[in-house]
N, CA, C and O atoms as a printed pandas DataFrame, in Angstrom:
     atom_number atom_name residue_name chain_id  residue_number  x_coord  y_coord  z_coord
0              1         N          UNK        A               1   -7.056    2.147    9.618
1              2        CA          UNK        A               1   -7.007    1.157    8.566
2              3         C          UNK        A               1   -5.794    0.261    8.808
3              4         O          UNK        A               1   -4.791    0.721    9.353
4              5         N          UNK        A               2   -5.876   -1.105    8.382
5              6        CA          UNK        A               2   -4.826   -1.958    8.637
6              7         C          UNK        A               2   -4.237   -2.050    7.342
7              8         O          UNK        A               2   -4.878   -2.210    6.303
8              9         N          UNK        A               3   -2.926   -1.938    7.438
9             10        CA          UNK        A               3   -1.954   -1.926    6.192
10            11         C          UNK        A               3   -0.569   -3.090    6.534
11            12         O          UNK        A               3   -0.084   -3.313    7.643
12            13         N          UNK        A               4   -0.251   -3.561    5.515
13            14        CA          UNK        A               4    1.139   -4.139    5.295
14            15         C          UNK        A               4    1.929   -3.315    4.142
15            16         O          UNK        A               4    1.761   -3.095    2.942
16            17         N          UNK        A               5    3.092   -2.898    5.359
17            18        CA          UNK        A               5    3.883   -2.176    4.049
18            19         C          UNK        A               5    4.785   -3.571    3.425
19            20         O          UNK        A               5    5.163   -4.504    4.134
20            21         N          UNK        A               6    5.018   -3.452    1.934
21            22        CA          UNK        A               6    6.188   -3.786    1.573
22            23         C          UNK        A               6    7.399   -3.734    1.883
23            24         O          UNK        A               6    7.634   -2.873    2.731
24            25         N          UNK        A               7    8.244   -4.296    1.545
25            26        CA          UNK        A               7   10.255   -4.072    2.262
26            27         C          UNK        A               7   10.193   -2.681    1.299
27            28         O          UNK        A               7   10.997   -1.835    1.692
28            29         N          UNK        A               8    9.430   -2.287    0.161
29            30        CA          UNK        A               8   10.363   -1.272   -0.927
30            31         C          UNK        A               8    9.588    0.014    0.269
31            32         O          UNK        A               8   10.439    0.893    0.403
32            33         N          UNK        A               9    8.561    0.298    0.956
33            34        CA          UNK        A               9    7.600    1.654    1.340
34            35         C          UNK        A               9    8.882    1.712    2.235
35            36         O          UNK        A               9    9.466    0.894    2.946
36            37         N          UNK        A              10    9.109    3.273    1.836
37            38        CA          UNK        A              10   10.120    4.130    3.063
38            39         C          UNK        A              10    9.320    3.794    4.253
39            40         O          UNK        A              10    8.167    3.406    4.440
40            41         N          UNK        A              11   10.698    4.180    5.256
41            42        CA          UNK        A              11   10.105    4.082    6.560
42            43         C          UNK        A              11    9.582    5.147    7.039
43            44         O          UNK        A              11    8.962    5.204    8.101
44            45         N          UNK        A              12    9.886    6.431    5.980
45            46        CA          UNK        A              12    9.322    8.030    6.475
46            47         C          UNK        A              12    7.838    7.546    6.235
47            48         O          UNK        A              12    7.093    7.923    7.140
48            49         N          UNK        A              13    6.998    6.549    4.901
49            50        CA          UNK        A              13    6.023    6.331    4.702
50            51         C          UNK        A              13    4.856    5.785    5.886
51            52         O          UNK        A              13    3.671    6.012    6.129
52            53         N          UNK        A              14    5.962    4.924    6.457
53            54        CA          UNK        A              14    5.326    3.647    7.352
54            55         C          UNK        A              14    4.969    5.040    8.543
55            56         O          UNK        A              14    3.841    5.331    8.941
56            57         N          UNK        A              15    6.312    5.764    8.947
57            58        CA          UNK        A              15    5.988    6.081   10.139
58            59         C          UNK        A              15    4.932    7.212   10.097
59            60         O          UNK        A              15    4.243    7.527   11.067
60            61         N          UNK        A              16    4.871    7.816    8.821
61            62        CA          UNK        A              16    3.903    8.513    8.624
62            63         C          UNK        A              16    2.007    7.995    8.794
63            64         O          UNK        A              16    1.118    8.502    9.478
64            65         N          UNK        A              17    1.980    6.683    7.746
65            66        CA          UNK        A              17    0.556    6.069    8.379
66            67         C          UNK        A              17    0.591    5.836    9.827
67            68         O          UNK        A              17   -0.491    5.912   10.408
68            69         N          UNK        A              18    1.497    5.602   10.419
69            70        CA          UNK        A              18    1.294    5.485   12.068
70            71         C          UNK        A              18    1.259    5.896   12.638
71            72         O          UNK        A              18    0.938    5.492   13.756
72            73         N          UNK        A              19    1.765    7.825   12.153
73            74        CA          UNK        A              19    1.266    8.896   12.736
74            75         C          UNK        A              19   -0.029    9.306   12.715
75            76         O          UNK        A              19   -0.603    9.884   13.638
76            77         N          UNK        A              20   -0.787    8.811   10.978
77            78        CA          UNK        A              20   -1.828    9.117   11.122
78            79         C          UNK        A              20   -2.995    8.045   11.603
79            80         O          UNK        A              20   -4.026    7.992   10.933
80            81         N          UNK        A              21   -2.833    7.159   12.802
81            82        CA          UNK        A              21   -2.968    6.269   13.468
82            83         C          UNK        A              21   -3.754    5.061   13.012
83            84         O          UNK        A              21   -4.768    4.633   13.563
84            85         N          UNK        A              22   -3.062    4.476   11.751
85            86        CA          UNK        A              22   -3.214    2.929   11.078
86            87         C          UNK        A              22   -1.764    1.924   11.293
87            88         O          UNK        A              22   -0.534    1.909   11.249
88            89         N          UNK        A              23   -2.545    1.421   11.460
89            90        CA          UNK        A              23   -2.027   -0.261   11.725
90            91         C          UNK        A              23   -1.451   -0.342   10.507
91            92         O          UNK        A              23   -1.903   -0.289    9.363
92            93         N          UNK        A              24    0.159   -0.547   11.179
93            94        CA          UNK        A              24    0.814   -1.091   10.004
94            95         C          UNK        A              24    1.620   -2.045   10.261
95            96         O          UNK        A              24    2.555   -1.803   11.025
96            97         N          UNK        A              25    1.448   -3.579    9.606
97            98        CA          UNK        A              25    3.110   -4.354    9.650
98            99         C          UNK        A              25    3.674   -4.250    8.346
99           100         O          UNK        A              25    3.056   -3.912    7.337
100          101         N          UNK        A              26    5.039   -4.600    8.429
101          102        CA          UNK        A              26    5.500   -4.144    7.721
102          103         C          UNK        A              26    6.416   -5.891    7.130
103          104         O          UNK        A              26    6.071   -6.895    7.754
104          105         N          UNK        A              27    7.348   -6.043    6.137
105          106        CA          UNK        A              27    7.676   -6.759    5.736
106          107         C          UNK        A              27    9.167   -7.120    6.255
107          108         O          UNK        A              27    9.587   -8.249    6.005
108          109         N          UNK        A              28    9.743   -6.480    6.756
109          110        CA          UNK        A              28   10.872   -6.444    7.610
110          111         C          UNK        A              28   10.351   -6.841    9.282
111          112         O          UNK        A              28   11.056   -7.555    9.995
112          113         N          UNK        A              29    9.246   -6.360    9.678
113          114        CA          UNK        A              29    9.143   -6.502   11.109
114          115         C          UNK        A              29    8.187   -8.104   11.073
115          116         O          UNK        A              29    7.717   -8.615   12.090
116          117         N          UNK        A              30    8.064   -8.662    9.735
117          118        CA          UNK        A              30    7.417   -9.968    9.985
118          119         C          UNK        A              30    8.327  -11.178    9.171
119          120         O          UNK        A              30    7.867  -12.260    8.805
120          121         N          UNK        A              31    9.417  -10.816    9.027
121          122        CA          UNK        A              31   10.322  -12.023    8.354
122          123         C          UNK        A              31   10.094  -11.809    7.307
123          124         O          UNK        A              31   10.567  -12.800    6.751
124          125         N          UNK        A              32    9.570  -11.029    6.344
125          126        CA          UNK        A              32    9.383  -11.330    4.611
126          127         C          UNK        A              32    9.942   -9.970    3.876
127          128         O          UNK        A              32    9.524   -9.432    2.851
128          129         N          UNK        A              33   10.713   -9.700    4.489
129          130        CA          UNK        A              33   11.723   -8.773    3.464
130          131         C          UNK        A              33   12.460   -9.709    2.679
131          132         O          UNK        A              33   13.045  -10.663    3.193
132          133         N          UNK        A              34   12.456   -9.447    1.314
133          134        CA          UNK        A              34   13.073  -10.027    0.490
134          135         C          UNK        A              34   12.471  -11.710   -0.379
135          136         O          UNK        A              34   12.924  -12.515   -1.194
136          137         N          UNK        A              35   11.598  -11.576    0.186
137          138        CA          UNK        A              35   10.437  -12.963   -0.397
138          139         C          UNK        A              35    9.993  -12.387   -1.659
139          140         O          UNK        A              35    9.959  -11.171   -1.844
140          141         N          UNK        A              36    9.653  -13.248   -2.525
141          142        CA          UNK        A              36    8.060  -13.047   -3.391
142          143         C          UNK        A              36    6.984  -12.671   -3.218
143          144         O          UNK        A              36    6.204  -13.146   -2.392
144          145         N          UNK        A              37    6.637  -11.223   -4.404
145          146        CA          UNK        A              37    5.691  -10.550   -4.536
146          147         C          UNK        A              37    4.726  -11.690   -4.283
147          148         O          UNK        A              37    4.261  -11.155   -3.277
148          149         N          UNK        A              38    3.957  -12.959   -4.377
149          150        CA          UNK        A              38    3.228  -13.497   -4.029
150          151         C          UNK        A              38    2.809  -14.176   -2.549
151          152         O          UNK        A              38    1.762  -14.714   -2.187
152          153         N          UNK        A              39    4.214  -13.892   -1.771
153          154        CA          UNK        A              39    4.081  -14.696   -0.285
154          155         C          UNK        A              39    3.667  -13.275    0.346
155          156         O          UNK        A              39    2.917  -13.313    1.321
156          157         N          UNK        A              40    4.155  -11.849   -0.198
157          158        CA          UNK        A              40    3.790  -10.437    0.438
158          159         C          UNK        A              40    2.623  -10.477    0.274
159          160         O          UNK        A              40    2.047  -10.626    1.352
160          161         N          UNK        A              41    1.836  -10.404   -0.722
161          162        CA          UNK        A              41    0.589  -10.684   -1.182
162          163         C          UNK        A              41   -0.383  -11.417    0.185
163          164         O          UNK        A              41   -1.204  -10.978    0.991
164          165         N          UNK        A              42    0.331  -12.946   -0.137
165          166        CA          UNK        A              42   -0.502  -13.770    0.918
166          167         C          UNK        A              42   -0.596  -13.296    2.460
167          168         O          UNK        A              42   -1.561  -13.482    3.202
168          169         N          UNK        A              43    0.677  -12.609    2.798
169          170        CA          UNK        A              43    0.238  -12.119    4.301
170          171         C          UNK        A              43   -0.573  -11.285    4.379
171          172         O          UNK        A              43   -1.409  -11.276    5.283
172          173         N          UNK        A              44   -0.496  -10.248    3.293
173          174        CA          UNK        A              44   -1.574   -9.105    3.369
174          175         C          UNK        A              44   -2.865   -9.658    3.453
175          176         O          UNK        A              44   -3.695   -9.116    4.184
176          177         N          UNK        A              45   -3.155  -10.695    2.784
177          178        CA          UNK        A              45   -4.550  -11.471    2.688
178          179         C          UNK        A              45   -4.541  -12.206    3.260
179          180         O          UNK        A              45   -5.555  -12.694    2.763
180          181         N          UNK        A              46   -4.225  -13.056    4.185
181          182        CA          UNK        A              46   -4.571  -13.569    5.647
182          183         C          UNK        A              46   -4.277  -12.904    6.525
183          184         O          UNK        A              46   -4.602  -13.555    7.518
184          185         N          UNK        A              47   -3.859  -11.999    6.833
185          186        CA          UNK        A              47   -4.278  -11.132    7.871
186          187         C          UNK        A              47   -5.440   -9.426    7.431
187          188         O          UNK        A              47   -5.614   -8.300    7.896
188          189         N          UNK        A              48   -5.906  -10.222    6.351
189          190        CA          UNK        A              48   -6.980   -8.877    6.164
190          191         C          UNK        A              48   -6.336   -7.321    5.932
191          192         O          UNK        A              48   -6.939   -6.385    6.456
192          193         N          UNK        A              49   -5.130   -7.057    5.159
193          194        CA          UNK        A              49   -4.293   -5.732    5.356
194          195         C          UNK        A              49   -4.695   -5.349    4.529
195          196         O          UNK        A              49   -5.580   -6.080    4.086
196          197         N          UNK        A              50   -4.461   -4.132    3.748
197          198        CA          UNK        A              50   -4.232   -3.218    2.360
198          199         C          UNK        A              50   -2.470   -3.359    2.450
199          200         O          UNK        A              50   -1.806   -3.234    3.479
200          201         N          UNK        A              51   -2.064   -3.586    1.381
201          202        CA          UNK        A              51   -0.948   -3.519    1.070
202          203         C          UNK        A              51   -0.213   -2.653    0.444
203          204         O          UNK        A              51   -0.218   -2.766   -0.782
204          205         N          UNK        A              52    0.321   -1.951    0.825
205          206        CA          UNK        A              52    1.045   -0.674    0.185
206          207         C          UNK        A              52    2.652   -0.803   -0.269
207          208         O          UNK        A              52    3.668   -0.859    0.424
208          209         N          UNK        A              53    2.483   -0.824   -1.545
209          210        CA          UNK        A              53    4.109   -0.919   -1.864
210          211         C          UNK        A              53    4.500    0.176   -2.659
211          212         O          UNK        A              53    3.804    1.185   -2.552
212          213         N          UNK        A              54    5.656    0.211   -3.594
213          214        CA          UNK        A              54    5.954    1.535   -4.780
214          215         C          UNK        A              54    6.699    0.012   -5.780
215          216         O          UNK        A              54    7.648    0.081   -6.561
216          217         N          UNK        A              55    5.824   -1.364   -5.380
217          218        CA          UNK        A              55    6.759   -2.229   -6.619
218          219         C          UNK        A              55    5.685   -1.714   -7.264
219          220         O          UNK        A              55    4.638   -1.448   -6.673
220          221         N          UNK        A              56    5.911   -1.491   -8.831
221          222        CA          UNK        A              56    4.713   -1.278  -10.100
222          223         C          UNK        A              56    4.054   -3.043  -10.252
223          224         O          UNK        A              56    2.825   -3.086  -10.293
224          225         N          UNK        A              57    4.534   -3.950  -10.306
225          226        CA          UNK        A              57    4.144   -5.524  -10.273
226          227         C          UNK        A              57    3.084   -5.044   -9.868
227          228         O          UNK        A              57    2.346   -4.801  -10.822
228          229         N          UNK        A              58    2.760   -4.855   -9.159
229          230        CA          UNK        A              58    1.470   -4.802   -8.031
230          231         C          UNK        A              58    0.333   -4.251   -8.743
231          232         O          UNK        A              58   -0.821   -4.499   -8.393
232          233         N          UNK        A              59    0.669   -3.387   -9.898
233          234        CA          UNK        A              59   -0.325   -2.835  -10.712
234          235         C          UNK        A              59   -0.819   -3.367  -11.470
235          236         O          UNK        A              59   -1.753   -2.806  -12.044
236          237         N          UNK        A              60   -0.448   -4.663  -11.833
237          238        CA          UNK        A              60   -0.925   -6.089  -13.017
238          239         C          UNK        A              60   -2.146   -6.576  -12.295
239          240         O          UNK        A              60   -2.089   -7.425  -11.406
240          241         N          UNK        A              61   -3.424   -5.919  -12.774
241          242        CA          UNK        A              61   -4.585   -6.520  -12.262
242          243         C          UNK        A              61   -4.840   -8.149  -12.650
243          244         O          UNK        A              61   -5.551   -8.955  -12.050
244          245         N          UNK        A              62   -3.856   -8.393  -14.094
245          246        CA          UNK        A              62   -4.265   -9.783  -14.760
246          247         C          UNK        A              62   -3.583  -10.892  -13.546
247          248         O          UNK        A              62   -3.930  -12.046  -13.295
248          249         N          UNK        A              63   -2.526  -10.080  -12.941
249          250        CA          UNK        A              63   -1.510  -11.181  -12.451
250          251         C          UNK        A              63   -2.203  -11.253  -10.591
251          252         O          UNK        A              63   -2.076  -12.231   -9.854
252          253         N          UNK        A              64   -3.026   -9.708  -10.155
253          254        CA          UNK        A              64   -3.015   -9.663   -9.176
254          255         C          UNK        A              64   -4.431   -9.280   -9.057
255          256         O          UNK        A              64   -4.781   -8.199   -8.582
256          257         N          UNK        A              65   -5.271  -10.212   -9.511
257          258        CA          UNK        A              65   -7.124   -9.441   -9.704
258          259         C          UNK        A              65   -7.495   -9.144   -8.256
259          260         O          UNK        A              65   -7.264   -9.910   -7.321
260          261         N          UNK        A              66   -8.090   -7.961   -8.163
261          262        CA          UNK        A              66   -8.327   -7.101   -7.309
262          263         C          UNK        A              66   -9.343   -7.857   -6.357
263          264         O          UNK        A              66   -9.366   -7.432   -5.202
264          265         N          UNK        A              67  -10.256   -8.998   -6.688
265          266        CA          UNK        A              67  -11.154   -9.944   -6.232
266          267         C          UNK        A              67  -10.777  -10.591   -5.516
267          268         O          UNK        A              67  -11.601  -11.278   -4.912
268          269         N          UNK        A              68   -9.204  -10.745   -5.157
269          270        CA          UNK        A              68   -8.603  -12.013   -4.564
270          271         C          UNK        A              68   -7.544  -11.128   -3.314
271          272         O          UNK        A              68   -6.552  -11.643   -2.799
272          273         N          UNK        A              69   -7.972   -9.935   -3.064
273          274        CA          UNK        A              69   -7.075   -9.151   -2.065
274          275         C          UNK        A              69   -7.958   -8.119   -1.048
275          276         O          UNK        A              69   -9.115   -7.854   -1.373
276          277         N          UNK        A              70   -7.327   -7.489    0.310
277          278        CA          UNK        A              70   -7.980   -6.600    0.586
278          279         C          UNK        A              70   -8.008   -4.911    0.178
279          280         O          UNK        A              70   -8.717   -3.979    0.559
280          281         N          UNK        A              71   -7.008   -5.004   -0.674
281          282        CA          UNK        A              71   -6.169   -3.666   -1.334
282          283         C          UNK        A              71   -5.374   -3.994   -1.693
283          284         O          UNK        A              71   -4.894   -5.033   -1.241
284          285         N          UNK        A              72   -4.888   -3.440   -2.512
285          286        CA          UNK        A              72   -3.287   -2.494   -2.855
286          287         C          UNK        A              72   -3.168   -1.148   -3.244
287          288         O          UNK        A              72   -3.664   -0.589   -4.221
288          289         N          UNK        A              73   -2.276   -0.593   -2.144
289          290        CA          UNK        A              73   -1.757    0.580   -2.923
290          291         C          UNK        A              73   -0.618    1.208   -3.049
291          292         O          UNK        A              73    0.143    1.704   -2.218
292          293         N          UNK        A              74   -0.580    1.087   -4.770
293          294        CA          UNK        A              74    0.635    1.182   -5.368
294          295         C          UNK        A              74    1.120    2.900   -5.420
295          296         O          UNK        A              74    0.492    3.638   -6.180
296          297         N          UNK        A              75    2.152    3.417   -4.655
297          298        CA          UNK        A              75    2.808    4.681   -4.747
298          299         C          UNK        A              75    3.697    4.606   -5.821
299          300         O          UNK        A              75    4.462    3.643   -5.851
300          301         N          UNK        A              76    3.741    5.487   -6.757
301          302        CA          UNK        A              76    4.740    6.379   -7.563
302          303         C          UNK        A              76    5.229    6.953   -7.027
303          304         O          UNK        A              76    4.924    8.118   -7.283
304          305         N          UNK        A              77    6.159    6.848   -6.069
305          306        CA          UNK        A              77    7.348    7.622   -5.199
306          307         C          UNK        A              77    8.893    6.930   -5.139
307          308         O          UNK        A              77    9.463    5.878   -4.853
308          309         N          UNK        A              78    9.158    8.380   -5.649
309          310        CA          UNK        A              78   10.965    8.271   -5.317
310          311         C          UNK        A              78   11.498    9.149   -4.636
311          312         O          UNK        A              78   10.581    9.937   -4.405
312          313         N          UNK        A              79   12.261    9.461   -4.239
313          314        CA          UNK        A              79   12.960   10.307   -3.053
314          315         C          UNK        A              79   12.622   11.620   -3.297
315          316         O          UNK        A              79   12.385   12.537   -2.511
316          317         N          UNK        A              80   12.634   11.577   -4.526
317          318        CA          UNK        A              80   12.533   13.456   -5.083
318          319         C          UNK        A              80   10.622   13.753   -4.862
319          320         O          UNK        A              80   10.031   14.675   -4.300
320          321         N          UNK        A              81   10.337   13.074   -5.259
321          322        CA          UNK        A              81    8.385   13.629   -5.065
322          323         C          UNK        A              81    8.043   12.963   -3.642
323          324         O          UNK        A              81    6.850   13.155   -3.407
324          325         N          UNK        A              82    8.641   12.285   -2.668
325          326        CA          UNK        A              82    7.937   11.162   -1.720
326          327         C          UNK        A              82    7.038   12.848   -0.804
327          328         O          UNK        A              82    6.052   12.618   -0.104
328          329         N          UNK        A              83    7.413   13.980   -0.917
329          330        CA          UNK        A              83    6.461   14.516   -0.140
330          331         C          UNK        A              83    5.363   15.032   -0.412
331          332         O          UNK        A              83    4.510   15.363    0.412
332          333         N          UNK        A              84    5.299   15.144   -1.643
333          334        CA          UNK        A              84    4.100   15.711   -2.690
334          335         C          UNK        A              84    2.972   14.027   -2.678
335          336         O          UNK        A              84    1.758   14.045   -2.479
336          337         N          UNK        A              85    3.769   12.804   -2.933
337          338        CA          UNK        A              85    2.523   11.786   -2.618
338          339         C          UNK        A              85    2.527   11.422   -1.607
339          340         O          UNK        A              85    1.801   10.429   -1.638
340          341         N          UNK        A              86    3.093   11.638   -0.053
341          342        CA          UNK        A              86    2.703   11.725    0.749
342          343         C          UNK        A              86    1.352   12.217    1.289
343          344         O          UNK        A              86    0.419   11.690    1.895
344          345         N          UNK        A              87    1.600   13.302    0.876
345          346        CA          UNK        A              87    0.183   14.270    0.348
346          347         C          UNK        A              87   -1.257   14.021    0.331
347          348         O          UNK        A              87   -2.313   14.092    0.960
348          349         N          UNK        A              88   -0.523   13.598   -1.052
349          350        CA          UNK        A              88   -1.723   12.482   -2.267
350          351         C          UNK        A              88   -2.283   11.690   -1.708
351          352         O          UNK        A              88   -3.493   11.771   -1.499
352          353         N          UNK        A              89   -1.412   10.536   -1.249
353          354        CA          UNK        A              89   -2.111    9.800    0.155
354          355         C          UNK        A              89   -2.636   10.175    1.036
355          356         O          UNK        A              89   -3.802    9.795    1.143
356          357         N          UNK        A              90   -2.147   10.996    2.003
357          358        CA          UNK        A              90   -2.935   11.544    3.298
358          359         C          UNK        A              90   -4.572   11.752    2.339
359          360         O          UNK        A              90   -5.406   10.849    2.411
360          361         N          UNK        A              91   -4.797   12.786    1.650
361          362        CA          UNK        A              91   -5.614   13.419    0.969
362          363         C          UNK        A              91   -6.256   11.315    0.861
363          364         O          UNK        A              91   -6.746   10.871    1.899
364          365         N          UNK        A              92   -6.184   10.618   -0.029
365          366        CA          UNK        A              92   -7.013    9.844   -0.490
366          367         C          UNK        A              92   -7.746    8.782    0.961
367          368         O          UNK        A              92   -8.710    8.017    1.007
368          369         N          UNK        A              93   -6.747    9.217    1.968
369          370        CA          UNK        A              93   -6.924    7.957    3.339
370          371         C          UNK        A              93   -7.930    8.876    4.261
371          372         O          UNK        A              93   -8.813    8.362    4.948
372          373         N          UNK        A              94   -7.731   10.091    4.208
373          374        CA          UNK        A              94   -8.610   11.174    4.769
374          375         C          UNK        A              94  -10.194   11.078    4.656
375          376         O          UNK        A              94  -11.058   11.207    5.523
376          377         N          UNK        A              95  -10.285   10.800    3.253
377          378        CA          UNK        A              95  -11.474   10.337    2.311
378          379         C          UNK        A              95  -11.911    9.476    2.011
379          380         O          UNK        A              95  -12.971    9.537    1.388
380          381         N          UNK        A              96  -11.408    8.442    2.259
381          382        CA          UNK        A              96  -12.685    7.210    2.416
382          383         C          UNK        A              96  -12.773    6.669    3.907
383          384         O          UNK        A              96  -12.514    6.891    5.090
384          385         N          UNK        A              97  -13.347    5.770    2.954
385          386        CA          UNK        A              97  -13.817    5.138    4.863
386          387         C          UNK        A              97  -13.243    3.677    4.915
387          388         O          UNK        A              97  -12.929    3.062    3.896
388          389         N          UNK        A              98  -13.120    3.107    6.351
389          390        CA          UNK        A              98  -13.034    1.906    6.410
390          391         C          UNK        A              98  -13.860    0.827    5.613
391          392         O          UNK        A              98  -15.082    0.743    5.494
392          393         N          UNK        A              99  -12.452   -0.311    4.883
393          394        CA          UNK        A              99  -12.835   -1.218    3.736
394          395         C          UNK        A              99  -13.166   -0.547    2.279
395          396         O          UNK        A              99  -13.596   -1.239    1.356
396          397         N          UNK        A             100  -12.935    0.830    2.152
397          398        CA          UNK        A             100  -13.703    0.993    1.154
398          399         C          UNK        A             100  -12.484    0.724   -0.090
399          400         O          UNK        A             100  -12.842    1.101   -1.205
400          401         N          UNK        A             101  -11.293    0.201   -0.015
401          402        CA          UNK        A             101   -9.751   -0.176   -0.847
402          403         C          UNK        A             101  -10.240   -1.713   -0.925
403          404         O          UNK        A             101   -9.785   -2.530   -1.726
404          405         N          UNK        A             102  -11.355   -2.005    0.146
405          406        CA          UNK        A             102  -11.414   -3.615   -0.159
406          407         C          UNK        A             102  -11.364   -4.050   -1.986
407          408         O          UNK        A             102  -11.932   -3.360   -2.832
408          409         N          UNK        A             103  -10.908   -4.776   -2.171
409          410        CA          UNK        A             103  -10.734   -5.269   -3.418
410          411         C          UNK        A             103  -10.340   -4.370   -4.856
411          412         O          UNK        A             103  -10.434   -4.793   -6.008
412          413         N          UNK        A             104   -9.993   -3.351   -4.532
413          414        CA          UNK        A             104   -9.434   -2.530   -5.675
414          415         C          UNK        A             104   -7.844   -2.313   -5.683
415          416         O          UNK        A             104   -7.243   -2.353   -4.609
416          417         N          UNK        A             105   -7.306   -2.134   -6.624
417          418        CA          UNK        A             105   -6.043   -1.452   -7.242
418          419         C          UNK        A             105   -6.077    0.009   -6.848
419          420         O          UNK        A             105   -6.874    0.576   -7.595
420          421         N          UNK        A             106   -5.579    0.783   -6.049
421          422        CA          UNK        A             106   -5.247    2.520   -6.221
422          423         C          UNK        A             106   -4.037    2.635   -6.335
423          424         O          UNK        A             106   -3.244    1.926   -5.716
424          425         N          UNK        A             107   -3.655    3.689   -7.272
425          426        CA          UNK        A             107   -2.345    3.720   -8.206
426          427         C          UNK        A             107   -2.548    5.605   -7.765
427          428         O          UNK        A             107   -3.466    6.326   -8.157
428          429         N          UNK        A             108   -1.258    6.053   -6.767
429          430        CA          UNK        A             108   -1.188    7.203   -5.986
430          431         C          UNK        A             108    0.281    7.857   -6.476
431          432         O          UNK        A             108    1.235    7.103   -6.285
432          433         N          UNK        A             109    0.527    8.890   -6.955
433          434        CA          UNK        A             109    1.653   10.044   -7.453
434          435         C          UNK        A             109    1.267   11.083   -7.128
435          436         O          UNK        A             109    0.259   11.375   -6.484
436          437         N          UNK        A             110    2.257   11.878   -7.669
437          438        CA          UNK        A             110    2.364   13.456   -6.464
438          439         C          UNK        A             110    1.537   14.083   -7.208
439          440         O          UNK        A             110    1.912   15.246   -7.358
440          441         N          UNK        A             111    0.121   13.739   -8.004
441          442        CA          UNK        A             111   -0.692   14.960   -8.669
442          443         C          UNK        A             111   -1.525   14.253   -8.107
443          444         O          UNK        A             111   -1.959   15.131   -7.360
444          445         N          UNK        A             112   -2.112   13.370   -7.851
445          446        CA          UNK        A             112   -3.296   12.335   -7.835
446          447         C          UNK        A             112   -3.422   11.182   -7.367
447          448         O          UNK        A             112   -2.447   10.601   -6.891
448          449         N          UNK        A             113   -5.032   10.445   -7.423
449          450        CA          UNK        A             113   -4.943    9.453   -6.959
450          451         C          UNK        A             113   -5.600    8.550   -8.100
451          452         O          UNK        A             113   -5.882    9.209   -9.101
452          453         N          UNK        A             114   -5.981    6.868   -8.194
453          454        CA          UNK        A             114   -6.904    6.443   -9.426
454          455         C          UNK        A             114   -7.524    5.583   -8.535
455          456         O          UNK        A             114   -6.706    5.170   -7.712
456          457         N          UNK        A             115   -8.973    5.018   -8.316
457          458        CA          UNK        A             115   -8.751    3.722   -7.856
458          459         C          UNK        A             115   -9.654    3.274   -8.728
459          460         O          UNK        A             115  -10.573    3.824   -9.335
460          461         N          UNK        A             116   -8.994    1.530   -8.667
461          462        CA          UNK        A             116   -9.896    0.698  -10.093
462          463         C          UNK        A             116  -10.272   -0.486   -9.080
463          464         O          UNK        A             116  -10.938   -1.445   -9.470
């Protein structure tokens, strides 16, 4: 799966999807660390990515309708749980299939996953 991490996704995160062998750029390795949630947005969607961040913004379907992206997915991780939704993730990326994040919100923490 092709992903754009955010500047906020650890790099234990990043290097982890790239262990589990998805395409990831990231927001530091393309000049947009530190830009607007909307220019992160736009790279993810011209280059066709899922976007994975832990900003909560990202969870505002009003601000960020799920119709107008190839994904997002938003982690509930902080230093203390990042290995329990590590997890959570592996477990939800394991299980679907390619495109199937196309156009939805998934909102991922160390019990679970949601996708809308």
């Amino acid at each position: 799966m092709k992903f754009f991490a955010d500047e906020c996704v650890y790099r234990v995160t990043v290097d982890l999807l790239r262990s589990w062998e998805h395409d990831v750029h990231t927001a530091q390795e393309t000049g947009l660390a530190g830009k607007p949630d909307d220019q992160i947005l736009a790279y993810a969607v011209k280059h066709e990515r899922v976007l994975i961040t832990i900003d909560m913004d990202f969870s505002n379907i009003r601000h960020y309708p799920p119709k107008t992206h190839k994904g997002i997915i938003v982690a509930k991780m902080r230093p203390r749980n990042a290995e329990q939704v590590h997890y959570v993730l592996e477990e939800l990326l394991s299980t679907i299939k390619e495109g199937a994040l196309n156009q939805s919100l998934v909102i991922v923490d160390q019990n679970k996953y949601r996708i809308r």
